[in-house]
C-alpha positions as CSV (number, residue, x, y, z in Angstrom):
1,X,-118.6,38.9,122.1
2,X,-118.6,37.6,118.8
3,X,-121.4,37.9,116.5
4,X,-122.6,36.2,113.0
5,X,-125.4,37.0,110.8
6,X,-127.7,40.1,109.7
7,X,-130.8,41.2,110.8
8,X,-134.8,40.0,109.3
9,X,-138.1,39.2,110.6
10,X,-139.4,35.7,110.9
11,X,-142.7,33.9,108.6
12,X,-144.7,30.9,108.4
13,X,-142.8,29.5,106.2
14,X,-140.0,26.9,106.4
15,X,-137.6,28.2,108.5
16,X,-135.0,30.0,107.1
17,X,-133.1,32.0,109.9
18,X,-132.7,32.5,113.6
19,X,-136.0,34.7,114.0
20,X,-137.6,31.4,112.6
21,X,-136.4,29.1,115.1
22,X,-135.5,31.7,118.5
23,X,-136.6,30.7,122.0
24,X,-137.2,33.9,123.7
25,X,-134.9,33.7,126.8
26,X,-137.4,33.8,129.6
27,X,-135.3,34.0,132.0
28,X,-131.4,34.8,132.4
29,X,-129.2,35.0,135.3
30,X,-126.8,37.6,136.6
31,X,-122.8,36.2,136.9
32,X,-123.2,36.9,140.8
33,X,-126.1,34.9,141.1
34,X,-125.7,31.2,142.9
35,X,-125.6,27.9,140.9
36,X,-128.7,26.7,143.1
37,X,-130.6,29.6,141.8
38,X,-129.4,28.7,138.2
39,X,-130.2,25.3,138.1
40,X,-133.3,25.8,139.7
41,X,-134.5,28.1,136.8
42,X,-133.1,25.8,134.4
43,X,-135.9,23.0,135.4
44,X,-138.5,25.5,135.9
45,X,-138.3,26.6,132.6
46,X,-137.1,23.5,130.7
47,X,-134.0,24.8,129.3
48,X,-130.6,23.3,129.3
49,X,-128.5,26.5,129.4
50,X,-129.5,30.1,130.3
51,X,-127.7,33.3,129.3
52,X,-126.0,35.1,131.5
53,X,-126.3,38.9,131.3
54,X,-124.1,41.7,132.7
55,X,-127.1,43.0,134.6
56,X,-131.0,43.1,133.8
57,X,-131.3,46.0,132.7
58,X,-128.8,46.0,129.7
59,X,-129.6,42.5,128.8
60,X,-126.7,42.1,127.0
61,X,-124.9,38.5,127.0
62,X,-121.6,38.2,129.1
63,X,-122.2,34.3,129.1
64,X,-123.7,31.1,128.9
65,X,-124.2,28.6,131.4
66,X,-125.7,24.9,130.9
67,X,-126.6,22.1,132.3
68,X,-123.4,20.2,131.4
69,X,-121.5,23.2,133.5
70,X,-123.8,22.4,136.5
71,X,-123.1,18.5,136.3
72,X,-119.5,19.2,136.3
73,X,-119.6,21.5,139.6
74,X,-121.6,18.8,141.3
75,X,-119.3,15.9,140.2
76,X,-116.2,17.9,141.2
77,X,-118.1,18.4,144.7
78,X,-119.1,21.9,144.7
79,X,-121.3,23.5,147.0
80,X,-124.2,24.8,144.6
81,X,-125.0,27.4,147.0
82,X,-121.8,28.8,147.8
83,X,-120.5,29.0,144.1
84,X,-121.5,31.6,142.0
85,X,-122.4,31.6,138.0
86,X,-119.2,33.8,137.1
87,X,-117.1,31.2,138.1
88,X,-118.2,28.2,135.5
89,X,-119.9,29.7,132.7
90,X,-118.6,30.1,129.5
91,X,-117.8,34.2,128.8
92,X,-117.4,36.0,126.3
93,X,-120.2,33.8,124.0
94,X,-120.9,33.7,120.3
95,X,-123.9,35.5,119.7
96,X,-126.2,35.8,116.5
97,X,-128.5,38.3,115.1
98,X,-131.9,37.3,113.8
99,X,-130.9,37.5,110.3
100,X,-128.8,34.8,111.2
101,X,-129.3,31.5,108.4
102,X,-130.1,28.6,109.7
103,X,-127.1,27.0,108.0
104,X,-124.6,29.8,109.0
105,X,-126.4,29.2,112.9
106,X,-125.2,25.6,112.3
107,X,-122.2,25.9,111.0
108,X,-120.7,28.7,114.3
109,X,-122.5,25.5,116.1
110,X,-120.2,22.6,114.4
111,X,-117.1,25.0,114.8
112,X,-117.4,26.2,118.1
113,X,-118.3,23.1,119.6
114,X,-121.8,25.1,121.4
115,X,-124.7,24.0,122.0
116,X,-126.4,26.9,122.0
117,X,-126.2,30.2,121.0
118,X,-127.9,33.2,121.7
119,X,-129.8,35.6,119.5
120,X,-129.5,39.3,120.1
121,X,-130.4,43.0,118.0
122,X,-128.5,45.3,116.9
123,X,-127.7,47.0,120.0
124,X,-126.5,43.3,121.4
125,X,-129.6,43.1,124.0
126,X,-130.7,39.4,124.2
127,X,-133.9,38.5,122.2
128,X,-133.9,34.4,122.4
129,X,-131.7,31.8,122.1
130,X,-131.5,28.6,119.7
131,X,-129.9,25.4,120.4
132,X,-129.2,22.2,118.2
133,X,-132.3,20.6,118.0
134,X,-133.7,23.7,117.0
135,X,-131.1,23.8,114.5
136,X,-131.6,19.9,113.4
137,X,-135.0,20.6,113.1
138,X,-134.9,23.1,111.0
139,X,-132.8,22.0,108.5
140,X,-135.0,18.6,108.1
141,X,-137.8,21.1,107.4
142,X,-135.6,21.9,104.3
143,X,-135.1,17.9,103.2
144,X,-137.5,15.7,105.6
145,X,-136.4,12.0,105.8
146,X,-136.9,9.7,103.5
147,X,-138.3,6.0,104.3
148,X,-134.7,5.0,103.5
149,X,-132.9,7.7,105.4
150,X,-134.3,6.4,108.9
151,X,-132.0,4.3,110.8
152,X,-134.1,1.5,112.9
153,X,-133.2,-0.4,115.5
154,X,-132.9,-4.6,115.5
């Protein structure tokens, strides 16, 4: 796993880092565990990716699976029930600390190409997970729009 960022606490106040912004993961899935259970989770809980960890009781992150992953096993005509997470998810993922900034968060975003990212301690247990609107929002905390920095439609 890969990790960015420092450790801190989160505030009030605009958001600054990952412990501003962080989901906590309420749920994860195991890398044996079905794609029928996944994606059954997934719109349970409203998420569009969960983490996978190597087992429940570490809770540390061995992958990421999302909805995107899901679509592609049903398009290429994959049983949901018979395949199991291990064999779509992405391994190995980027992880970040809560100390993470918010502009450093985005930036491991833009670079990797992810979506999401999770967020874990120093001992690499899972603690949440942040994605790009998260991130998007955040940063227009910093510099909201401006009348003439809204695109409308005609």
């Amino acid at each position: 796993m890969t990790t960015s960022g420092q450790n801190s606490s989160s505030s009030s106040r605009t958001p600054t880092v990952a412990a501003d912004i962080m989901r906590p993961a309420l749920t994860a899935v195991e890398p044996n565990d079905h794609l029928a259970a996944a994606s059954y989770l997934m719109k349970h809980v409203g998420e569009t990716a969960l983490v996978v960890v190597g087992d429940v009781e570490s809770e540390q992150p061995v992958g990421v699976i999302t909805e995107a992953d899901i679509v592609q096993a049903v398009a290429d005509g994959k049983d949901l029930g018979d395949v199991r997470v291990l064999a779509i998810m992405t391994g190995d993922p980027t992880v970040i600390s809560p100390a993470t900034s918010i502009r450093a968060a985005a930036t491991t975003m833009v670079s990797g190409r992810f979506r999401h990212l999770p967020v874990v301690d120093d001992d690499n247990r899972l603690l949440g997970i942040i994605d790009s609107l998260d991130v998007c929002g955040a940063l227009l905390a910093f510099q909201p729009l401006t009348e003439g920095d809204a695109w409308t439609s005609r």
